[in-house]
C-alpha positions in Angstrom: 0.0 0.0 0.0 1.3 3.3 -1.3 2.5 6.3 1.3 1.4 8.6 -0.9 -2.1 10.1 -0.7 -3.3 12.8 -2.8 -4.5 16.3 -0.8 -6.7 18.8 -1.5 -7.9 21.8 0.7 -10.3 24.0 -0.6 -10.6 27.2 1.0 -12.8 30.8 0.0 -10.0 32.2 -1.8 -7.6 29.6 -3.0 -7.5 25.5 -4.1 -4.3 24.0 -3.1 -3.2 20.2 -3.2 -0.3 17.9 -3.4 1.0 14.4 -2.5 1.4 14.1 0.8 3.8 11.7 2.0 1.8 9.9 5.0 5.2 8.8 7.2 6.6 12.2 7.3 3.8 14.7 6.2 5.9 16.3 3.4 3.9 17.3 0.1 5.1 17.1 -3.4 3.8 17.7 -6.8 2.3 21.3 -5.3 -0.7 22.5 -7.3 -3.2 25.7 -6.3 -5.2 27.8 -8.1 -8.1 30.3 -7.1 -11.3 28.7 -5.7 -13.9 30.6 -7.5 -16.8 29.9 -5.2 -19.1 31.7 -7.6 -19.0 28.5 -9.9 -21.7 25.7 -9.8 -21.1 22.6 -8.1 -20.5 20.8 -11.7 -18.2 23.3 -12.4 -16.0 23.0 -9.2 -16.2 19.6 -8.7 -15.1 19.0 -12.3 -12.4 21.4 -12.1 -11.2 19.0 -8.7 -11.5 15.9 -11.2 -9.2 17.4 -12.9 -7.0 18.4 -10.4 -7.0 14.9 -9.0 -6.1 12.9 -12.3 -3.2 15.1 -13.3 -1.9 14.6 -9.4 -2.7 10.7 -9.9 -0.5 10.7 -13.0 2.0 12.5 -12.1 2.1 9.7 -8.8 2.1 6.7 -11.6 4.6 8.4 -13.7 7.2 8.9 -10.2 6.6 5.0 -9.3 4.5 5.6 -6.3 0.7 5.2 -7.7 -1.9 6.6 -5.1 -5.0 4.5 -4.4 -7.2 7.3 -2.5 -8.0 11.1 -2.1 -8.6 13.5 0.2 -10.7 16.5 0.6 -11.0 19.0 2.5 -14.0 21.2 2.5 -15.2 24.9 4.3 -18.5 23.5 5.2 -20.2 21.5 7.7 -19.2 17.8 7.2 -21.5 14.6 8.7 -19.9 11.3 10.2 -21.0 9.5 6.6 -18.7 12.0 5.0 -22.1 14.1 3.4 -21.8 17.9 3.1 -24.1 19.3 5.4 -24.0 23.0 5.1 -23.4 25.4 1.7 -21.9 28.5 3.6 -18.8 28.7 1.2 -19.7 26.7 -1.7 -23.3 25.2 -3.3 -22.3 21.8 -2.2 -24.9 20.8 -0.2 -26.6 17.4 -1.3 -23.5 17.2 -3.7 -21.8 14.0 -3.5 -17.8 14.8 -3.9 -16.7 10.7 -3.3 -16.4 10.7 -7.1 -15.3 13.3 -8.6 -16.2 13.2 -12.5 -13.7 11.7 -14.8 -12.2 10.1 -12.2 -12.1 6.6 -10.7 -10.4 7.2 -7.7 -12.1 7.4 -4.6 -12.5 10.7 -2.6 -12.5 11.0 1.3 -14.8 14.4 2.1 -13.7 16.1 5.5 -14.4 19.1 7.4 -11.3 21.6 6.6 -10.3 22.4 9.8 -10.5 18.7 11.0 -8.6 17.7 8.7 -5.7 20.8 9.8 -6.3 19.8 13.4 -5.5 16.1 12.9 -2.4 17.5 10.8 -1.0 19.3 13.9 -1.8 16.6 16.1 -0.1 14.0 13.6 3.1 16.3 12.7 2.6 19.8 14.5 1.9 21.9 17.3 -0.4 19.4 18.7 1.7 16.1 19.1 1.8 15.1 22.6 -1.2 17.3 23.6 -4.0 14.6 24.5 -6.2 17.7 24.5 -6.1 20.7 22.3 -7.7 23.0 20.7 -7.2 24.1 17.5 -8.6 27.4 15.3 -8.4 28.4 11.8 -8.5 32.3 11.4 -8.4 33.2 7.3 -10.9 34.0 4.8 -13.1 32.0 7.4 -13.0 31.1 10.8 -13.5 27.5 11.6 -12.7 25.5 15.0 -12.2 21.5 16.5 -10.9 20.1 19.6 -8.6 16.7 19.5 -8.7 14.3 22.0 -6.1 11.4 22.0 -4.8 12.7 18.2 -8.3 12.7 17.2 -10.7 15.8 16.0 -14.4 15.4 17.9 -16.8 14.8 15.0 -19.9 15.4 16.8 -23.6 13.6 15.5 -23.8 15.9 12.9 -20.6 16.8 12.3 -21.0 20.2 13.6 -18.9 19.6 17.3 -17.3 22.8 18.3 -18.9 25.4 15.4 -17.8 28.4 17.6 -17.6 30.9 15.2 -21.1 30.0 12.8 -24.2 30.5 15.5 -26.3 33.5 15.9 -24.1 36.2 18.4 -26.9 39.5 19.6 -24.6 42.6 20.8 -26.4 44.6 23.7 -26.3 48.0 24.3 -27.8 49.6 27.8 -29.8 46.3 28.2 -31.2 46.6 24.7 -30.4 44.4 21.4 -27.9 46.7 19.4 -27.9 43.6 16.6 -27.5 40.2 15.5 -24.8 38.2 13.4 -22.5 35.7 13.0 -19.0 36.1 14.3 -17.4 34.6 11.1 -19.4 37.5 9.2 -17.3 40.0 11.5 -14.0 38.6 12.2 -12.8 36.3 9.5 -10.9 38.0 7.2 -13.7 38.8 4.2 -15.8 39.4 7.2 -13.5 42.4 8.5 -13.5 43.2 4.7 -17.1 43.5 4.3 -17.6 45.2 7.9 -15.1 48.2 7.0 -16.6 49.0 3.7 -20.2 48.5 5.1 -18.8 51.1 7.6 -16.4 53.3 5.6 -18.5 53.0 2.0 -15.4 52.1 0.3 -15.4 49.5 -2.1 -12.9 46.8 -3.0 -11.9 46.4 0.3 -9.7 43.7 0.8 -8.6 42.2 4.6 -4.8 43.2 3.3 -6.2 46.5 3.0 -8.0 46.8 6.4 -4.8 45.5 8.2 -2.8 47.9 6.7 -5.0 50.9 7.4 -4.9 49.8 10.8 -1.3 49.7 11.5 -1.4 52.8 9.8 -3.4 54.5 12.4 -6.8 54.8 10.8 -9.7 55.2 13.7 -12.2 53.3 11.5 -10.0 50.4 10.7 -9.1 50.0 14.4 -12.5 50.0 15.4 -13.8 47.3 12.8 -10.3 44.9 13.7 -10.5 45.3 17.2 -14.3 44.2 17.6 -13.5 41.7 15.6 -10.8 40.8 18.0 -12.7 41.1 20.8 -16.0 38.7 19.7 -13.4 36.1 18.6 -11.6 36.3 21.9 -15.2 35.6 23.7 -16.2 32.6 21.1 -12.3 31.1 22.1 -13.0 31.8 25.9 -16.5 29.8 25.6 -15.2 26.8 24.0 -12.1 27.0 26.8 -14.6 27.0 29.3 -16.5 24.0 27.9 -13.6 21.7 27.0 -10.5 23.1 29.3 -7.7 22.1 26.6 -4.1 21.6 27.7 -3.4 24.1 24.5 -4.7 26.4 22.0 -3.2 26.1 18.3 -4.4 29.1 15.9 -3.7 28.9 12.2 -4.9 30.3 8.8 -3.6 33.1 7.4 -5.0 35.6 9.6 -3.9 33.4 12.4 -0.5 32.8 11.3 0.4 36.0 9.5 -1.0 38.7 11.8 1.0 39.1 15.0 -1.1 42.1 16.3 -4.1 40.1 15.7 -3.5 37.6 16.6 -2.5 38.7 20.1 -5.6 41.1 20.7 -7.6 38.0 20.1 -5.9 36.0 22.8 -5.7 38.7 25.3 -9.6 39.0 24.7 -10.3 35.8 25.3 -7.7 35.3 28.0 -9.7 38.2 29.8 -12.6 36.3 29.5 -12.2 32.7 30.6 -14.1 31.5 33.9 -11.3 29.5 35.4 -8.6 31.9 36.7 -6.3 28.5 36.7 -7.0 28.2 32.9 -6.2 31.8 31.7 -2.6 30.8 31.6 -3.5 28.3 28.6 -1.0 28.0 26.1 -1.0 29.8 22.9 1.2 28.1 19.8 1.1 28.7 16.4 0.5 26.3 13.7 3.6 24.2 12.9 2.2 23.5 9.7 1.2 26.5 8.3 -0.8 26.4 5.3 0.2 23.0 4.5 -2.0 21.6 7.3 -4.9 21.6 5.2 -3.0 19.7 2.5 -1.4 17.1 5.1 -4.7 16.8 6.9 -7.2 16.2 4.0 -4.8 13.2 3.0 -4.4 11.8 6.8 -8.3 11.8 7.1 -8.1 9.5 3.3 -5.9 7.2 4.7 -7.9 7.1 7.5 -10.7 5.9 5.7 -8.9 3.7 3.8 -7.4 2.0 7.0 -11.2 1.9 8.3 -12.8 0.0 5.3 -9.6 -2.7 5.3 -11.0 -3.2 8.8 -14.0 -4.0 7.5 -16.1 -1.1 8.1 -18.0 -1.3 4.4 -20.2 1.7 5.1 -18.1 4.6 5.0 -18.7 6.1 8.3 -16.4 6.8 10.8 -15.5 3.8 13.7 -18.0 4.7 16.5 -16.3 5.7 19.7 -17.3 8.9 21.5 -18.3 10.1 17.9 -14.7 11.1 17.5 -12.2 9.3 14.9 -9.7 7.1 16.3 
């Protein structure tokens, strides 16, 4: 059986994939392009067909051939490996298993799953029996890992932190409602300053830098942000207590200032004096986590139906891989 295993993570902005090398989590054969989320389903998930074969030949044409794929997805993802939400992408009811023109099999999985299991496999998680781990970039997406393995939840949906309903109050009365992705992701501050500026083409690049420049308005939209983020972290360390906290994506990797409002927020805001001291570590991985994780979840799989689970769900066991 092959180390190799073909990755793919999908995210708002950008495709990027590889062969990932399961004994050492290296990636080969690189490959990205832009997502293009405005595309039908067809269109994306033929476009991914594509993406796959030529990965798959280049594989056979090295001497290594690969026998399974990975993907990872943005979205709400179910035990049975179904896409249950369309937030990013018109997936929902789509099955991505088999892609067209293609005969290899695809494993679906939850994006920032699969990064989490990459960090717990290769990065900033190893030797942490329980962490968790958040993805701040074009979204925001969250999952705790027990024993080296992401909680899936019945649905799928364990540990949404970011994608609920959030109500600001104002003198005891309801100033509004929203989702904390739709303010503190990066196209979410994007959207929020030109909603609040007027400006248009506003980029999270753009914000940042306005902000480090000084401007009021910027500072305002960031650091709300910031602060909502830091409350959504502090709930789910309240609920879980985690031995560590592991923030990637590229707002959570590439923005120091951020990044460390965020964590003062939430460190402000956690019940448990004893737990404000939780550990803050960046992702080892970078953006190659979604890459390394989307394969690890395949092989996963693979490893399961050898077993002789035939149905393509995940073992049982506290609804959590193992």
């Amino acid at each position: 059986m092959s180390d190799l295993v073909i990755g793919i993570d999908v995210g708002g902005t950008k495709t990027a994939a590889g062969l990932v090398d399961l004994s050492t989590g290296e990636i080969s054969n690189r490959r990205s392009h832009p997502s293009e989320p405005h595309r039908t389903a067809q269109e994306i998930a033929t476009s991914l067909g594509a993406l796959v074969s030529a990965l798959a030949a280049e594989a056979v044409a090295a001497g290594t051939p690969v026998t399974i794929a990975g993907l990872g997805v943005p979205e709400i993802v179910a035990p049975d490996r179904t896409i249950r939400s369309d937030q990013t992408f018109p997936w929902l009811g789509v099955d991505l298993s088999r892609l067209p023109g293609l005969d290899l099999p695809v494993i679906v999985e939850s994006d920032v799953r699969g990064a989490a299991l990459a960090e717990a496999r290769f990065g900033a998680g190893t030797e942490c029996p329980l962490f968790l781990y958040v993805s701040i970039g074009t979204g925001v997406g969250s999952a705790v890992v027990i024993d080296g393995a992401p909680l899936v939840g019945i649905h799928g949906a364990a540990l949404v932190l970011t994608s609920g309903t959030t109500t600001e109050w104002c003198n005891g009365e309801q100033k509004r409602s929203f989702v904390i992705e739709e303010v503190a992701s990066g196209l979410g501050i994007a959207r929020e300053y030109a909603r609040v500026s007027g400006e248009a083409g506003v980029t999270a690049e753009y914000v940042f830098a306005r902000y480090t420049g000084g401007d009021r308005l910027a500072a305002r939209v960031v650091e709300r942000a910031a602060l909502l983020l830091g409350q959504a972290i502090a709930r789910a360390v309240d609920l879980v207590d985690p031995g560590r906290i592991v923030i990637g994506g590229g707002l959570g990797i590439g923005s120091d200032l951020f990044r460390e409002t965020v964590v003062a927020g939430m460190r402000e805001r956690i019940w448990l004096p004893a737990a404000r001291g939780i550990p803050v570590v960046t992702a080892s991985l970078g953006p190659d986590a979604g890459i390394v994780g989307a394969a690890l979840a395949a092989a996963e799989q693979r490893i399961a139906r050898t077993d002789g689970n035939r149905t393509g769900a995940l073992p049982s066991h506290n609804t959590r891989r193992r």
